[in-house]
C-alpha positions in Angstrom: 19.0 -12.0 -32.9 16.4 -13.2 -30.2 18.6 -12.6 -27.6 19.3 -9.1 -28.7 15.4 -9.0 -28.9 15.0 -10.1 -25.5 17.6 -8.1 -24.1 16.0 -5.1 -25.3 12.7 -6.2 -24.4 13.6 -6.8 -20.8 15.4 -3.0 -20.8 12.6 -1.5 -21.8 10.1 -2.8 -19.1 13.2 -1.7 -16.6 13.2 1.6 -18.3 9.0 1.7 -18.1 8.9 0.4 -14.2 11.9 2.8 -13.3 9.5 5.6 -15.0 6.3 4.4 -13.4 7.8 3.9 -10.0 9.1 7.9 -10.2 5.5 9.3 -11.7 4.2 7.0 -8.2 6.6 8.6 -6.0 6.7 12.5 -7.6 2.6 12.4 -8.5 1.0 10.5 -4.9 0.0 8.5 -8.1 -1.0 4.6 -6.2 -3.1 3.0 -9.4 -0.3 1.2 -10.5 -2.4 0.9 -13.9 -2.7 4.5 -14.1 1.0 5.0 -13.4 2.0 2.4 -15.8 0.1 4.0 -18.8 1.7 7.5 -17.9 5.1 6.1 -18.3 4.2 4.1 -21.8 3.0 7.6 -23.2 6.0 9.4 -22.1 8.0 7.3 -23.2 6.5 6.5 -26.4 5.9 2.9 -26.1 2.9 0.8 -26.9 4.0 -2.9 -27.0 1.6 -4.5 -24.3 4.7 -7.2 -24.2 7.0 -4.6 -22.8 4.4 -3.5 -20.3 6.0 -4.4 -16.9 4.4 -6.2 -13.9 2.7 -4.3 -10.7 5.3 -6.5 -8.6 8.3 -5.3 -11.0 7.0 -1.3 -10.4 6.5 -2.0 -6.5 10.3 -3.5 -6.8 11.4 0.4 -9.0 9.3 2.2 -6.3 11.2 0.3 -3.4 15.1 1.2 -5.6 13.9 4.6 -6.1 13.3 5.3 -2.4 16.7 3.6 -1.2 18.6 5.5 -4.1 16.3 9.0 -4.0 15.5 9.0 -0.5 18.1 8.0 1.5 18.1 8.9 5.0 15.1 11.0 5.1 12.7 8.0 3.7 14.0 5.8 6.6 13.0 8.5 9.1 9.7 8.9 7.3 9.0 5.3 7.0 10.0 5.2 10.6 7.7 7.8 12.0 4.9 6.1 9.5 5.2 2.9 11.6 5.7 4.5 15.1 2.2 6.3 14.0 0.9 2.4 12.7 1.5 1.1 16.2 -0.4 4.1 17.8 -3.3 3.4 16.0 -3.5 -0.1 16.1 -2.9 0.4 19.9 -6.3 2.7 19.6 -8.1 0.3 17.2 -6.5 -3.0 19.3 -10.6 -3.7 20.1 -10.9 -4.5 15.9 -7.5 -6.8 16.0 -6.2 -4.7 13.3 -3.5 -6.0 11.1 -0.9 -3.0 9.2 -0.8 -3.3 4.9 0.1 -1.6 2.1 3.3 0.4 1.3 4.3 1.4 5.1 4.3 -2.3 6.0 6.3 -3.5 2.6 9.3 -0.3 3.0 7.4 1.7 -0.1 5.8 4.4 1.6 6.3 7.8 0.6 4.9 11.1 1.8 2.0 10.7 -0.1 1.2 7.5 1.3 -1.2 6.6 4.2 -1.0 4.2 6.7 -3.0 1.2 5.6 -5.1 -0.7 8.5 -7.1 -3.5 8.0 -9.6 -3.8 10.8 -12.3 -6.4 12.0 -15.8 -5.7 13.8 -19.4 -6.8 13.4 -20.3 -3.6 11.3 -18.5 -0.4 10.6 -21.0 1.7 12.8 -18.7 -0.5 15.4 -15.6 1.4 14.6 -16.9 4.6 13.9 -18.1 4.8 17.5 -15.0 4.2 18.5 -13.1 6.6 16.9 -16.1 8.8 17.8 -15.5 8.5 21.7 -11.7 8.5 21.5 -12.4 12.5 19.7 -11.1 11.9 16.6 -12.4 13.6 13.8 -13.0 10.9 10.4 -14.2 10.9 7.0 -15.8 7.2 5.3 -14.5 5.8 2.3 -15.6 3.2 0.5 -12.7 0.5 -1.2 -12.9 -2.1 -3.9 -10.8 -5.4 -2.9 -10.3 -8.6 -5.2 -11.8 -11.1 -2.4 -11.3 -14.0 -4.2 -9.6 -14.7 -7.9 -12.6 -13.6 -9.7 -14.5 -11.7 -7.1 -14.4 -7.7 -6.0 -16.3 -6.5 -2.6 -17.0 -3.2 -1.2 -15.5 -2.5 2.5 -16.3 0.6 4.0 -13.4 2.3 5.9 -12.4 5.5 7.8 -9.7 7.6 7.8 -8.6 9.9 10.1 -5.3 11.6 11.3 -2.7 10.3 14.2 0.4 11.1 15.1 1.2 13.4 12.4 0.6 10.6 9.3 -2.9 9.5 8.0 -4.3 6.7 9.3 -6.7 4.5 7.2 -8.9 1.8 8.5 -10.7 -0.6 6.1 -13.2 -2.6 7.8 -13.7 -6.6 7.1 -16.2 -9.0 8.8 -14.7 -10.5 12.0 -13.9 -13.7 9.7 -12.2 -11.6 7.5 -9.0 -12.2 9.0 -8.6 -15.9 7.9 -8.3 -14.6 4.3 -7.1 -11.6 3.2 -8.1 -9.8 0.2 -5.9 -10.7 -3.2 -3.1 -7.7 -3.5 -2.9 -5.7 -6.4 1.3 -5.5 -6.6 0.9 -9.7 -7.3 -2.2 -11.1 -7.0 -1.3 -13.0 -3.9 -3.2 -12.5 -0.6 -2.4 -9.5 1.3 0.8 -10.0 3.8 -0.8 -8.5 7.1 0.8 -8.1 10.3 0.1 -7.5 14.1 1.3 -4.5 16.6 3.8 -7.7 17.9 5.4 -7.7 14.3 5.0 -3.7 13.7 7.2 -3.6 17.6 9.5 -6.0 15.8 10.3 -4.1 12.7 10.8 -0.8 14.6 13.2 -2.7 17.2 15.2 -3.4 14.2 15.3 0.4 12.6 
């Protein structure tokens, strides 16, 4: 009987992560709370046991792609990270490091191209992006720094190479740690333009 139980329990948070991971992909919808909540009401569940994880939705979004996408994802993911190395090239002053869904295979054509950048202040980058002729609009983001802490980077995006490029700007020591992710609450993987050349050598 608690086998059946957990059998059942585990379909369902397959069933809810498979949902979630479509209203993510269909909707541009990247709150993985939000997405998570959308798929409980549609499907009319409430346990908060059968909830699943961010990193089991992530995992749905990445099967959804391969099964929904096919060929046209790769050449989008493709041209996403041909795009990444472009701007890293034009931001290679701010060491910048790629994130996010275009790094990890999830990307879709809602996504941006994630940057994580590092200069004294953000005026710093601006001016750059200012005297290459790029037109930019600031954002502000909320990271989890630290297990129990949340700072405020300020960032800029901006478009290149046909796919929107944005640039959140840490402290010059903020590449020794990076920010806690939100898929599994493990730092950030971040990689360089040598690992981005890599990964489209191999594509």
């Amino acid at each position: 009987m608690g086998r059946r139980r957990n059998n059942e329990t585990e379909r369902a948070r397959q069933v809810l992560a498979q949902e979630a991971a479509r209203i993510m992909v269909d909707h541009g919808i990247r709150d993985y709370r939000v997405a998570k909540q959308k798929a409980a009401d549609r499907l009319g569940v409430s346990s908060r046991g059968a909830l699943p994880g961010n990193a089991e939705i992530e995992a749905a979004v990445a099967d959804h792609l391969l099964l929904f996408g096919g060929e046209s994802h790769e050449e989008r993911l493709r041209l996403m990270r041909v795009a990444a190395l472009s701007a890293m090239q034009l931001l290679s002053p701010f060491t910048p490091r790629l994130v996010g869904p275009v790094l990890s295979g999830t990307a879709d054509e809602n996504s941006a191209v994630n940057l994580h950048v590092f200069a004294d202040s953000p005026e710093m980058v601006a001016m750059e992006l200012a005297e290459i002729g790029l037109n930019y609009r600031s954002y502000e983001r909320r990271l989890k720094s630290r297990h129990d802490q949340f700072d405020t980077f300020a960032g800029f995006e901006f478009h290149h190479s046909n796919s929107p490029i944005q640039a959140t700007v840490f402290p010059v020591d903020g590449i020794r740690q990076a920010p806690m992710s939100p898929v599994d609450g493990k730092p950030m993987r971040r990689v360089d333009r040598e690992a981005v050349q890599e990964m489209l050598a191999h594509t």
